[in-house]
Structure formats: structure tokens, C-alpha cells
C-alpha positions in Angstrom: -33.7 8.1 264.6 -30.5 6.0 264.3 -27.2 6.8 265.4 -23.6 5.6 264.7 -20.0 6.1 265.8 -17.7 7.2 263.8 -15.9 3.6 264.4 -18.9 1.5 263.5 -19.7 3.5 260.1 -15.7 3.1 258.9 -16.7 -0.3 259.1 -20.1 -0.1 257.7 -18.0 2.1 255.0 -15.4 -0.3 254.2 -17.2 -3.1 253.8 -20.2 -1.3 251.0 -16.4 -0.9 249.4 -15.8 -4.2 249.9 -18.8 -5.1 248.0 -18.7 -2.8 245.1 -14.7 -3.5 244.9 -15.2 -6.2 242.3 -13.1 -5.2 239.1 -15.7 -5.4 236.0 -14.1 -6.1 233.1 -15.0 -6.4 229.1 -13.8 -8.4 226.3 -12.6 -6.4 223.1 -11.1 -7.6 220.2 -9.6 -10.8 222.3 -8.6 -8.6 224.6 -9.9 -8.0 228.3 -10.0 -4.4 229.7 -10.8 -3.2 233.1 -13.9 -0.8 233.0 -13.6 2.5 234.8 -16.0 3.4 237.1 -17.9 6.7 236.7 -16.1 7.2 233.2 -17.6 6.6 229.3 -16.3 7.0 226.1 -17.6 9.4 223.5 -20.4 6.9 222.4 -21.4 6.5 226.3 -20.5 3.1 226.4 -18.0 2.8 229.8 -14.4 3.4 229.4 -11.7 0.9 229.8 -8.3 1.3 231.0 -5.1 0.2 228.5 -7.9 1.9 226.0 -9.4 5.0 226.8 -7.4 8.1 228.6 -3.9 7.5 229.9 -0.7 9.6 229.6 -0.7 8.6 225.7 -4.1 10.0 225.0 -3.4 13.2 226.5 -1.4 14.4 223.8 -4.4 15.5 222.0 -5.4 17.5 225.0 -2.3 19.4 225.6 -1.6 19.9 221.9 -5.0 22.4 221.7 -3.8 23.5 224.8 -0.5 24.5 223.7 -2.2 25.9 220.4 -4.6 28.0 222.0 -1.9 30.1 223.6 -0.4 30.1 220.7 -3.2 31.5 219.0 -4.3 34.1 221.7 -1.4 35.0 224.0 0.1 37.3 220.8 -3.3 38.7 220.6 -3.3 39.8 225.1 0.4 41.0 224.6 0.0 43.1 220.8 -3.3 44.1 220.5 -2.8 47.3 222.8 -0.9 48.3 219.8 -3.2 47.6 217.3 -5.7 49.4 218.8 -3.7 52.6 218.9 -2.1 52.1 215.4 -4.8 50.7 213.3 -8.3 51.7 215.5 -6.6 54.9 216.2 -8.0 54.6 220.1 -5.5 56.4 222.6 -3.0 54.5 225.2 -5.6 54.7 228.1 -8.7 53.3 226.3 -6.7 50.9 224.7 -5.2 49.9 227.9 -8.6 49.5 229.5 -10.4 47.8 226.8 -7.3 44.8 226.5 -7.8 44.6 230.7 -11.0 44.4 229.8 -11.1 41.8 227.6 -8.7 39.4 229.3 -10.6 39.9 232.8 -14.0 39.1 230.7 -11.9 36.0 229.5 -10.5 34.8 232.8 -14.1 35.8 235.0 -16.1 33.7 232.1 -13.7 30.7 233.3 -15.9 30.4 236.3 -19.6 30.6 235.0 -18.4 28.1 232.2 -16.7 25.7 234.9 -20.5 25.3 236.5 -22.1 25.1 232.5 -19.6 22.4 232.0 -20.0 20.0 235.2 -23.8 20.5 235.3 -25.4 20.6 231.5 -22.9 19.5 228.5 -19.9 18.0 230.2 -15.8 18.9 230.1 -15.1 17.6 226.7 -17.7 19.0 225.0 -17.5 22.5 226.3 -13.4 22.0 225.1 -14.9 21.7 221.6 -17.9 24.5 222.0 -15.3 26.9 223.4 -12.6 26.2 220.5 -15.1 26.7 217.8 -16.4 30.0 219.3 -13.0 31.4 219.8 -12.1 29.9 216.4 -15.0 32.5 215.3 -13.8 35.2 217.1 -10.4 35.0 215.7 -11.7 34.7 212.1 -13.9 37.9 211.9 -10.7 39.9 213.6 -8.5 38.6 210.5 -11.9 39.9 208.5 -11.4 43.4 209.8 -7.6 43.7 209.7 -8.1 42.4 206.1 -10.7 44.5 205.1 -9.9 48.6 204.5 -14.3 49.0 205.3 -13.9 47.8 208.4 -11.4 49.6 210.0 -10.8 53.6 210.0 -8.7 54.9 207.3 -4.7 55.3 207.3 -3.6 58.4 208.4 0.0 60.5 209.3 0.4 59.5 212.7 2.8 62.5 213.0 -0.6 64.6 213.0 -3.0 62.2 215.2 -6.1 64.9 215.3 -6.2 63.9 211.5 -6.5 59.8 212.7 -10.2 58.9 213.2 -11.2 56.7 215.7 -12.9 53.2 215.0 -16.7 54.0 215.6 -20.1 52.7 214.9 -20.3 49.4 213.1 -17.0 49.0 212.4 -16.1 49.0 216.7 -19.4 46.9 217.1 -17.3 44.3 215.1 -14.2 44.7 217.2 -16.0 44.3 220.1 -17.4 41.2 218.9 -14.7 39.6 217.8 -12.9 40.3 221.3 -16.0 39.3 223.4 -16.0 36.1 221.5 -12.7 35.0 221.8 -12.8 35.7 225.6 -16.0 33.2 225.5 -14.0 30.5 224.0 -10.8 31.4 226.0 -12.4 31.0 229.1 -14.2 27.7 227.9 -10.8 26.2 227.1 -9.5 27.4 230.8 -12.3 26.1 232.7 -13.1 22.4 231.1 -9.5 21.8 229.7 -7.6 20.8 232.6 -10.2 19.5 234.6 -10.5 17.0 230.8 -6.9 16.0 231.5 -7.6 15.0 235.1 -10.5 12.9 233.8 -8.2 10.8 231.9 -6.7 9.4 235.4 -7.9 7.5 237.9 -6.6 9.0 241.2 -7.4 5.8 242.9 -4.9 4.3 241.1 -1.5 4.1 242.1 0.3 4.5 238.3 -2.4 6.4 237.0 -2.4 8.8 240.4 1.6 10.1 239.7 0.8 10.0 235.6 -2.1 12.6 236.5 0.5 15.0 238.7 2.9 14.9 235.5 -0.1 15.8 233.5 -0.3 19.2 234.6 3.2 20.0 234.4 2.8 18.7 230.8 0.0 21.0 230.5 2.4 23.9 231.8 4.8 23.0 229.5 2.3 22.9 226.3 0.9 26.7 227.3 4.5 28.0 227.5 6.0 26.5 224.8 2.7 27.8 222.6 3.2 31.0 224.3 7.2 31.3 223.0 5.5 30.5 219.4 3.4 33.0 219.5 5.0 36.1 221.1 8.2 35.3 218.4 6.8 33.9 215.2 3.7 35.3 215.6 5.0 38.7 217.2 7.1 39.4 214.2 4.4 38.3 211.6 2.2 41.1 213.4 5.2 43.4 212.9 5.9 42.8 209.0 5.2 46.1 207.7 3.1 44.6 204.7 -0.2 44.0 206.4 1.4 42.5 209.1 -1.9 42.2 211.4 -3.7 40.8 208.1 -1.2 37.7 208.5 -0.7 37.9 212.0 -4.5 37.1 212.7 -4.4 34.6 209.7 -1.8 33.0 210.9 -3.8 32.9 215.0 -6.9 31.5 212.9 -5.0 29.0 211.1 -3.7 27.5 214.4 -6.9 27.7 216.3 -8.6 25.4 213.7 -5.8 23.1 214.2 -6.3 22.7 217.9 -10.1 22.1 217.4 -9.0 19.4 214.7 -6.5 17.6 216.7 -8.5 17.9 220.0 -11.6 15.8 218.1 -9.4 13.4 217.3 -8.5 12.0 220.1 -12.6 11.5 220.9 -12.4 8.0 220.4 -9.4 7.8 222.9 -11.1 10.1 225.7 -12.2 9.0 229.3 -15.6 11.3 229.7 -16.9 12.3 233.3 -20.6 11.8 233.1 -22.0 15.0 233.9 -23.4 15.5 237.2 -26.7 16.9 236.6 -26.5 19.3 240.3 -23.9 22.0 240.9 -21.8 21.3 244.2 -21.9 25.4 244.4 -25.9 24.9 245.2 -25.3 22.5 248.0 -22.8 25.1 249.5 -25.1 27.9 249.0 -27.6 25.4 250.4 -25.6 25.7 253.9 -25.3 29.8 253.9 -29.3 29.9 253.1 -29.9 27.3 255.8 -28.0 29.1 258.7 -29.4 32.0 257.8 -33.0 30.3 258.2 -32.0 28.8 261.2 -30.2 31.9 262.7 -32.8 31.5 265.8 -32.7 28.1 266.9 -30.3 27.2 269.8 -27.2 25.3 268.6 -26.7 21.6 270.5 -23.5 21.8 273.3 -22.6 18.7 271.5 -22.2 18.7 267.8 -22.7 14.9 267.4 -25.9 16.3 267.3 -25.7 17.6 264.2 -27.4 16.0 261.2 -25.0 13.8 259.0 -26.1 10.9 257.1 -25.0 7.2 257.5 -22.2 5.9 255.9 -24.3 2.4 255.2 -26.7 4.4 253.1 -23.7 6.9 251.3 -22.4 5.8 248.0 -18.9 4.3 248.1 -17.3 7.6 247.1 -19.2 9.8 249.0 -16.8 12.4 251.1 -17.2 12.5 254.9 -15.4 15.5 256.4 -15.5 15.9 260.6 -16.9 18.4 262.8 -15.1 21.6 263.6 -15.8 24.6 265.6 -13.6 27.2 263.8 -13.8 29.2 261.6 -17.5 30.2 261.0 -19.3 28.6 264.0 -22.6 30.2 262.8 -22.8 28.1 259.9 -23.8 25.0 262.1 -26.9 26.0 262.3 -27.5 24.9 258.8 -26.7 21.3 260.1 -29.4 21.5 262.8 -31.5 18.6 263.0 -35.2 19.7 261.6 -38.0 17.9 263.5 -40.3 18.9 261.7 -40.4 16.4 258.2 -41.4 19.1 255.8 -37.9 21.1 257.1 -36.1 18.0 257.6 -36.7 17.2 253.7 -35.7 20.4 252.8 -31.8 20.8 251.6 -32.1 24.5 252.2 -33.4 24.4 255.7 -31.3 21.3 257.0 -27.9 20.2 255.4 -25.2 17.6 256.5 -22.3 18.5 258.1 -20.3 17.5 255.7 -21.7 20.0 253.5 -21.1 22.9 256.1 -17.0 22.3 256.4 -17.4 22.4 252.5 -19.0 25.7 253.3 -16.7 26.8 255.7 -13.5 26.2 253.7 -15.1 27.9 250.5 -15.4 30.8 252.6 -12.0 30.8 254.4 -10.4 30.1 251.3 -12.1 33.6 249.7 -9.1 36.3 252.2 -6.8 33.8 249.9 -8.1 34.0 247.0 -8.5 38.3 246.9 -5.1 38.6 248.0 -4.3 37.4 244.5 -6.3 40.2 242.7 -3.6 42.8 243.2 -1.1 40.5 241.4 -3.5 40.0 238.5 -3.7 43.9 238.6 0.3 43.8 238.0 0.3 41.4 235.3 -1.9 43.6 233.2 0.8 46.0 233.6 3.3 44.4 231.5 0.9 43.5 229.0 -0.5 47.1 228.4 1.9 50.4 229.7 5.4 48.0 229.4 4.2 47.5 225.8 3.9 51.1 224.8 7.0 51.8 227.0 9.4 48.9 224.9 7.5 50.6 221.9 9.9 53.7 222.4 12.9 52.1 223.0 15.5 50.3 220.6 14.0 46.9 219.6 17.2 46.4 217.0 18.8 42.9 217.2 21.9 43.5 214.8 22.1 45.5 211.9 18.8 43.7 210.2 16.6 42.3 212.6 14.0 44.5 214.8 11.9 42.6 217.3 8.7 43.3 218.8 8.8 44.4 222.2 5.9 42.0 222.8 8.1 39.4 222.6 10.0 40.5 226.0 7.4 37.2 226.6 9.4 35.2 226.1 12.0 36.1 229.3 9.1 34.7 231.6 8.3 31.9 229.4 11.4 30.8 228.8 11.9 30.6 232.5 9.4 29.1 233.2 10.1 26.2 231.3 13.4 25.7 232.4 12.4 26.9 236.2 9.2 24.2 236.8 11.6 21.0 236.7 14.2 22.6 238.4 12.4 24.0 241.3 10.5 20.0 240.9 13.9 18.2 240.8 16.1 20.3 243.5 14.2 22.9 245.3 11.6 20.3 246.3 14.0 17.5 247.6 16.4 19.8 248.8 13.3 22.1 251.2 11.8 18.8 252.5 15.1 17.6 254.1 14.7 20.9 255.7 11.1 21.1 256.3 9.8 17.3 256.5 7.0 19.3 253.8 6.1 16.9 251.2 5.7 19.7 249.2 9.0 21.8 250.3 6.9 24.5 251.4 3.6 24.7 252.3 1.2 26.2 249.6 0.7 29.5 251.2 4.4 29.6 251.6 4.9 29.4 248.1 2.7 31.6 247.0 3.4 34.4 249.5 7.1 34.0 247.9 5.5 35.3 244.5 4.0 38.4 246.2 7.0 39.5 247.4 8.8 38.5 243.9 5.8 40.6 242.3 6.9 43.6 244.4 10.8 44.0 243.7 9.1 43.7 239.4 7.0 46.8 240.1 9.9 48.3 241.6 11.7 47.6 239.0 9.4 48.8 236.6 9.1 52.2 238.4 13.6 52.4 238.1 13.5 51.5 234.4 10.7 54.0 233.2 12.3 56.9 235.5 15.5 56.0 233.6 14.1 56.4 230.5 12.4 59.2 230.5 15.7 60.4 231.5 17.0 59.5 228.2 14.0 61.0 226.4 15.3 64.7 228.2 18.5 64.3 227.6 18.1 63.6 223.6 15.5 66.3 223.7 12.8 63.6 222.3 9.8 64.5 225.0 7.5 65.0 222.1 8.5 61.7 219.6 6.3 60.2 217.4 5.8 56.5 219.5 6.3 53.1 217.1 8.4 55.6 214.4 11.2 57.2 216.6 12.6 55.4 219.4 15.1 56.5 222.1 19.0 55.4 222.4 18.0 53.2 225.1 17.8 49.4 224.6 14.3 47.7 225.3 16.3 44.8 226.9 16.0 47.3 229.7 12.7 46.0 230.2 14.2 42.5 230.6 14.6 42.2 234.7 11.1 43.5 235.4 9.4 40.2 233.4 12.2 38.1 234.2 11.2 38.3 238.1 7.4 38.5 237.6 8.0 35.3 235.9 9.5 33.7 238.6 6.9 35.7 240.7 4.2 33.7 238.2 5.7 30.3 239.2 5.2 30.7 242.8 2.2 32.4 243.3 -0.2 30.9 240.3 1.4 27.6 240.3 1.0 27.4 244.2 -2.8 29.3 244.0 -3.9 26.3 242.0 -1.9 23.8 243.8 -3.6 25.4 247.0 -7.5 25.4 245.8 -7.2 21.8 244.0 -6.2 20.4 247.6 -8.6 22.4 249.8 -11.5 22.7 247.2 -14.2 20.2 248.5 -14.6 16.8 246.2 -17.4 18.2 244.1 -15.8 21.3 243.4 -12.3 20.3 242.5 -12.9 20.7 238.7 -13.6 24.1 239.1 -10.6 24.6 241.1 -8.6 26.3 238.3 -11.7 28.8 237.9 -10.8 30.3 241.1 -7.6 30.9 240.1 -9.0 32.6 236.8 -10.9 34.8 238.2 -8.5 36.1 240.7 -6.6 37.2 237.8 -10.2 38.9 235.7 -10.6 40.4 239.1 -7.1 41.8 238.9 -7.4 42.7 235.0 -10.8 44.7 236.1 -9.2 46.2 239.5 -6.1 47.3 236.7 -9.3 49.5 234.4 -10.2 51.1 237.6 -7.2 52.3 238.8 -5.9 53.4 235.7 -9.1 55.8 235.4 -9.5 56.3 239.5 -5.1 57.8 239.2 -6.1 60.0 236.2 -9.4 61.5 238.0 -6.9 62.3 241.0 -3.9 63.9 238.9 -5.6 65.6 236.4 -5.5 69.0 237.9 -2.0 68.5 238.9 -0.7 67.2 235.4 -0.6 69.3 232.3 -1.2 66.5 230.5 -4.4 65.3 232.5 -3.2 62.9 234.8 -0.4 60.9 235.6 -1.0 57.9 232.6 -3.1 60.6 230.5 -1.0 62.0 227.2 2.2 61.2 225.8 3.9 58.5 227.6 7.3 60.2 227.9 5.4 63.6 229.6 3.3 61.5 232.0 4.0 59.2 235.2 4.0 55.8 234.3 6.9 55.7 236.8 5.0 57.3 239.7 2.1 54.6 239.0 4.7 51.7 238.9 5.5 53.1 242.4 1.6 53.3 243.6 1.6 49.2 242.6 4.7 48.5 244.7 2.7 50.5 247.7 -0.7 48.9 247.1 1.2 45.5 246.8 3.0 45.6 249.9 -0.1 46.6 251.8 -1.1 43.7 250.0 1.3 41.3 251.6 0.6 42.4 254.7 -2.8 41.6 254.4 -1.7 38.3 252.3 0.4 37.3 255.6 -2.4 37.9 258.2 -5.0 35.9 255.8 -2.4 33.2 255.4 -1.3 32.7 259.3 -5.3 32.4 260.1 -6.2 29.8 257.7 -6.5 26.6 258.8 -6.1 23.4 255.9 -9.3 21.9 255.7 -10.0 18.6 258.0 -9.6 15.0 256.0 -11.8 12.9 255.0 -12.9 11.0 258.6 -11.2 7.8 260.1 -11.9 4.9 261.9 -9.8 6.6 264.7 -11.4 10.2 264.7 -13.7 11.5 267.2 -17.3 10.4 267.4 -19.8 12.3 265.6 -23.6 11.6 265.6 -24.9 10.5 261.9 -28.7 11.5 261.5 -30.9 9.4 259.2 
């Protein structure tokens, strides 16, 4: 066997780049183009910058981005009342089956993300998910259009006369949800990893174009977002087959973003797809340590198997050595001497590959600390809903708005709150910090916990003081969504005002955080882990919703705390249990974050030694 210093393969390194630096260019229509490595266009001949992908060409991109919120966000925010006024379910199976549906949408983001990078590719798995979800929003308009596929009408003054939707009819519903979480999660997994693809981070315009990029695509899912929880909102809300045009109206945009996004196709930079998963090579190292649990570590781990940099492709990533966290893992680097072993990728693995492993697995404290927030979130989507459905919705003597579209207070900030905190908190906290960023990652989104607490504390405030006004005007026992209390729903306003802020912080930072400490191969399923943090916290919401009315139920005489009307149970005390849980969560948050140590960079011609194997 070979070795090499770390000096001698930099240079080894740099000068296979020197090699493969030459531009290649192509003539087209008299002009000449620079061809992009590693990119194609959609008829897989190779892309060329000035005509494929750019800032220009992403419009296309963001616009089904921006109309796929508007399509769907209505849908997570309203349907919680369409299932109790239409499918006659009650408030706690309706709450469960939304959480379910949008954690099934967000946890599907992450088997998709590994469909897309290893089979079809990112911009086709964009068009498969629209189509699907396209689908699933058509045979929902079917239902709410057709009186034999939905339960009949009934008095909901007397709800034991209101059947339930059962049989074929729920089989449908169930469909038509499941499907448009299948598209949904498509769109979230390939979508922004598509825009990135349409940069080349190598080069120097095209590296700051990409970073605005993702603030455009921010922009595009909130400003869909205000669309759809106003227009949209007060379409569902018309009380002439409102839902019927609501869902009409959802389908309608959906098969606008499918047509727009396929025609920018000719315009697109396309990743060729990779063909291996760079979640097997990590699971490669944990299966390797494991098999090599009994053999003795070397003292020195230049020892340790890594190939040479003269063999590597120019773009190959190179991480260094280090001892901690997860020493064990190591052993999936030892050096094999027997050949059958030493050919194996699950017995012996580069090391490399283990500090990929090792900052997967540090990053996972992070990542569950962001469950509980997701758990929040569903919160004001499902029992803040039905609460605002109680309350005065009146703006002036004609207008009524949906309580759904309290949105568009965290929207709307957002969008106004992303360039400020860009343009003035950035500059402003790294004159104080010497942070690039302002604030570290972890900094930022520990911020959003803490913001996500005071909401929930909030929450708990606002629904104690209204069901004080329920007592007072002697309206315990009101008919929800016909009578509402004296009480404003713009009560509702501070609680997603600061979880919006909250949402800036923590989500914005979470995917800041796993884009920069994701390894190479895995930074287009970056945004996944982000997902399903929040289908974790969507599915942690169903369980303690039904783990809280198992507890209460003999100590509530309506059968636990969320169980019954909501103006005789104790939304407010469960508000309260989320503040606790989310505190505790902080703490643990803090502990996690204080531990974790930013994964190494790529090596130097300065860094210590290590030994390369071949």
C-alpha cells in the first residue's frame, strides 16, 4: 500500500483540477456558451450558461411554488372545519386526521427526497408530484360537489341527527387527502433542491444569485399563502356551496402551476441523477463499525483507510479526522487486510464517509428538538380554528372573515420580517459578533423556541379569557360556526403574530443549519430534514391530543380536557401543558446545542497529516 500527506495530495488535488479546469464551450445559433459541468437540459444534451437556469429561469420554479401554497395551505388551515361541518366528524377526530395528513405530507418529503436523487431526478419528480396532488385536489372538489358523496345536511342545532361520513364515501376522503400529501411532499422535497440546480455554486455571480433564490422562494410560498387563506378563505366561506368553489378554485390553480412549471423545461439546468443514495454510504459506516466492533482501533488514525486524492474525481469531498463525537464509528474506517473485506463498502469505508456519519448523527439531538415546535404549529391550525370559529369574525357592518385567515398575521410578517432581519439585523449583529451570519445557526433557532413558548402562553391567556366571556353571556352550550361570542377573533392575533416570528427563526435557521452541515451528497435532501421534524411534530400533536383525553377523562364531565364542546373543556389547560413540554424542550434544545460541534471543512494543504489508503 501507498501513502500520502495531506500536503502532497492538495497538490496531487489541485493540479487533476488543473487539468479538468478547461472551460468547454459550444456554438449555438452564432453564439458561444460555456457548458456546465454535471448539468443537462431536458433533452440530455449538456447545459450552457447565458441559456439554461439562471435567476431568469427560476421564475417558472417559484411561480408553482408560490401556487401550490396557494392551492393547499387553505386546505391545512380550513379543512378542520369541513370535516366537522360537512363530514359531520367531531373536533377531536377532525383534529387528528388534519395532523395527520399534514405530518404524512411533510414525513413523505423525505422518502421522495431519496426517490428523486437516486431513480427519476428533481425536475421530474416536481412534475410527478404536481400531477398527483393536482388529482388529489380534483376528486375533493368531486365530493364537495356531489350530495352522494358526502353525508346528508342536517340541523346542526341537533348533532345526534348529523351522520358521520362512512364507508365509501370516507374511503374517498381519505384518498383524496393521502394523495395530495403525496404530491405535497414531492413538491417540498425536489422543488428547492430544482432551484439550487439552476446555480453553479462555484461561480462567483451565480453563488449570491442562488442565496437570493431561496429567499425568492420564501417570498413565492408566502405571498401564495396570503392568496389562499384570504381569497380562497372567503370563497370556502360563501354560504352557496362555498367548499364546491373553494376546491374548484384550489384545482384550478394547481393545474396552473403544473402548466407554468413545464414551461420553463426548455430553460431548466437538470442534475443527472446519481444512480446511489449518499444515505447507503452513511448507513454503510454504522453497519461497518458494527462488523468491526472487535478489532483494535490504530493509536494513530492516519491509519485509517482514505483514498488518494490522485485517484478522486475533481469534486470529490475530503473531510479530516476527528476523535469526537462517536469515536466508535472509526472502526468502520479500519483498514481490511483481507481483499474480500477490503472490497467490501460495508465492512471497510473511508473516513471521509465516517465524519459524514458522525455529523448525520450529531445533527439528529438538533433535529428532535424541533418536533415539539411542529407539535405547536398544528395547534393553530386545528383547536385556534375552532376557537376563532366562536368568536366575532365581523369586519364592518358587511364583511365577515374567516378565522382561517388569522394566516395572514404570520405571513404577512414574514414577508416584511425576512429582508428586514437580512438588511439590518444581520449587519447590525455582525459588528457585534464578527458572525458572518449575525448569529450562529443554533443561535437563531434557539431564539424561535423561546418565541414559540411566550405563543403557547399566549394561547393559554386568550382561551381562558374567552371562555370567560362564554360564562358571563351565559353561552357555555352555543351552537359553534352559528352563534359566536362578543369577543373579537382579532384576539387570536398576538399568539400567530409571535409564532410567526417564532417560524422565521427557528425554520429558516433549521434549514439554514442542515444545508451547511449536511455532507455534499446529502445537501439536496437537506430541506427533508426539516420536513419531517415538522410530520414528526404534526404526529407527536395526534398523540397527545388522545394521550391528555385518556388522562382527564374521569376528571372531566365532558371526557377529557379537549373532549366535548370547546367552551366546557380545557383547551386553555392544554395550551399550558405545550408551554411546559416546550420549555423542557428548550432546556434540552440548549444542552444539544452547546455539545454540537460544526462539522470539520473540507481538508487543506495546511491541515494535519492523515494516512490515504489505496
Amino acid at each position: 500500500m501507498k501513502s500520502y500527506s495531506s500536503s502532497k495530495l492538495f497538490k496531487e488535488m489541485s493540479k487533476a483540477s488543473e487539468a479538468n479546469g478547461k472551460v468547454e464551450t459550444r456554438a449555438v445559433g452564432g453564439n458561444t456558451y460555456e457548458v456546465i459541468e454535471g448539468k443537462v437540459d431536458w433533452r440530455g444534451r449538456p447545459a450552457l450558461r447565458g441559456r439554461h437556469g439562471g435567476l431568469g429561469n427560476c421564475f417558472f420554479i417559484l411561480a408553482n411554488f408560490g401556487f401550490e401554497n396557494m392551492a393547499t395551505l387553505s386546505l391545512a388551515v380550513n379543512l378542520v372545519l369541513y370535516f366537522i361541518g360537512v363530514m359531520h366528524m367531531n373536533a377531536e377526530d377532525s383534529s387528528n386526521l388534519l395532523t395527520n395528513y399534514m405530518g404524512a405530507s411533510y414525513m413523505i418529503a423525505v422518502l421522495i427526497s431519496v426517490f428523486a436523487d437516486v431513480f427519476v431526478g428533481r425536475y421530474m419528480t416536481v412534475i410527478l408530484s404536481s400531477l398527483v396532488e393536482l388529482v388529489g385536489i380534483l376528486l375533493l372538489f368531486l365530493q364537495a360537489r356531489s350530495d352522494r358523496l358526502k353525508p346528508p345536511m342536517c340541523d346542526p342545532r341537533q348533532p345526534l341527527t348529523c351522520l358521520r361520513v362512512h364507508g365509501g364515501n370516507e374511503v374517498h376522503l381519505y384518498l383524496a387527502l393521502y394523495l395530495i400529501a403525496l404530491g405535497s411532499g414531492g413538491i417540498k422535497a425536489a422543488l428547492p433542491a430544482h432551484c439550487a440546480d439552476q446555480f453553479d455554486a462555484k461561480h462567483p455571480k451565480e453563488k449570491q444569485q442562488m442565496s437570493s433564490c431561496f429567499n425568492y422562494l420564501l417570498l413565492s410560498l408566502c405571498t401564495g399563502g396570503v392568496v389562499s387563506v384570504t381569497l380562497f378563505l372567503w370563497i370556502q366561506g360563501l354560504p352557496d356551496r362555498g367548499w364546491e368553489k373553494g376546491f374548484a378554485a384550489a384545482t384550478g390553480v394547481m393545474g396552473l402551476a403544473v402548466i407554468v412549471f413545464i414551461a420553463g423545461m426548455p430553460r431548466y439546468r437538470i442534475a443527472t441523477v446519481q444512480g446511489s443514495s449518499a444515505l447507503k454510504e452513511i448507513c454503510q459506516v454504522y453497519v461497518a463499525a458494527i462488523r468491526n466492533r472487535k478489532q483494535q482501533l490504530p493509536e494513530d488514525p492516519d491509519e485509517l483507510y482514505e483514498i488518494s486524492r490522485s485517484k478522486a474525481s475533481p469534486d470529490m469531498e475530503f473531510l479530516s479526522h476527528r476523535d469526537r463525537p462517536f469515536r466508535f464509528l472509526d472502526r468502520a474506517a479500519i483498514v481490511q487486510t483481507d481483499k474480500d473485506a477490503a472490497a467490501n463498502p460495508w465492512r471497510q469505508c473511508r473516513v471521509t464517509q465516517v465524519e459524514q456519519a458522525k455529523t448525520v448523527l450529531a445533527m439528529v439531538p438538533i433535529f428532535c428538538s424541533a418536533i415539539i415546535m411542529g407539535t405547536c404549529l398544528a395547534q393553530l391550525q386545528t383547536f385556534s380554528m375552532v376557537q376563532g370559529s366562536t368568536m366575532d369574525t365581523t369586519l364592518g357592518p358587511h364583511f365577515k372573515m374567516p378565522v382561517a385567515s388569522m394566516l395572514i398575521i404570520p405571513l404577512g410578517l414574514l414577508i416584511f420580517a425576512v429582508p428586514i432581519y437580512e438588511q439590518l439585523f444581520v449587519p447590525l449583529a455582525r459588528r457585534l459578533t464578527g458572525i458572518p451570519t449575525g448569529i450562529t445557526y443554533l443561535q437563531r433557532v434557539g431564539v424561535g423556541l423561546v418565541l414559540s413558548i411566550v405563543s403557547m402562553v399566549i394561547a393559554a391567556v386568550v382561551e381562558a379569557q374567552r371562555k370567560k366571556v362564554a360564562t358571563r353571556n351565559g353561552m357555555l352550550d352555543m351552537i359553534v360556526g352559528v352563534q359566536h361570542l362578543p369577543m373579537s377573533c382579532f384576539w387570536l392575533a398576538p399568539q400567530f403574530a409571535v409564532f410567526g416570528i417564532a417560524d422565521m427563526f427557528t425554520y429558516v435557521g433549521l434549514m439554514e443549519f442542515f444545508y451547511s452541515q449536511a455532507p455534499a451528497a446529502l445537501k439536496s435532501m437537506s430541506s427533508s430534514f426539516l420536513w419531517c421534524s415538522l410530520s414528526l411534530g404534526y404526529f407527536m400533536s395526534t398523540i397527545i391530543v388522545k394521550a391528555v383525553n385518556a388522562a382527564t377523562r374521569r376528571s372531566t364531565a365532558s371526557g377529557g380536557w379537549l373532549a366535548g364542546s370547546i367552551n366546557r373543556n380545557h383547551l386553555d389547560l392544554f395550551f399550558w401543558l405545550l408551554a411546559v413540554l416546550s420549555t423542557l424542550n428548550l432546556f434540552n434544545y440548549l444542552f444539544w446545542a452547546r455539545w454540537y460541534k460544526y462539522r470539520p471543512q473540507e481538508k487543506a494543504p495546511a491541515a494535519e497529516e492523515q494516512q490515504q489508503q489505496v
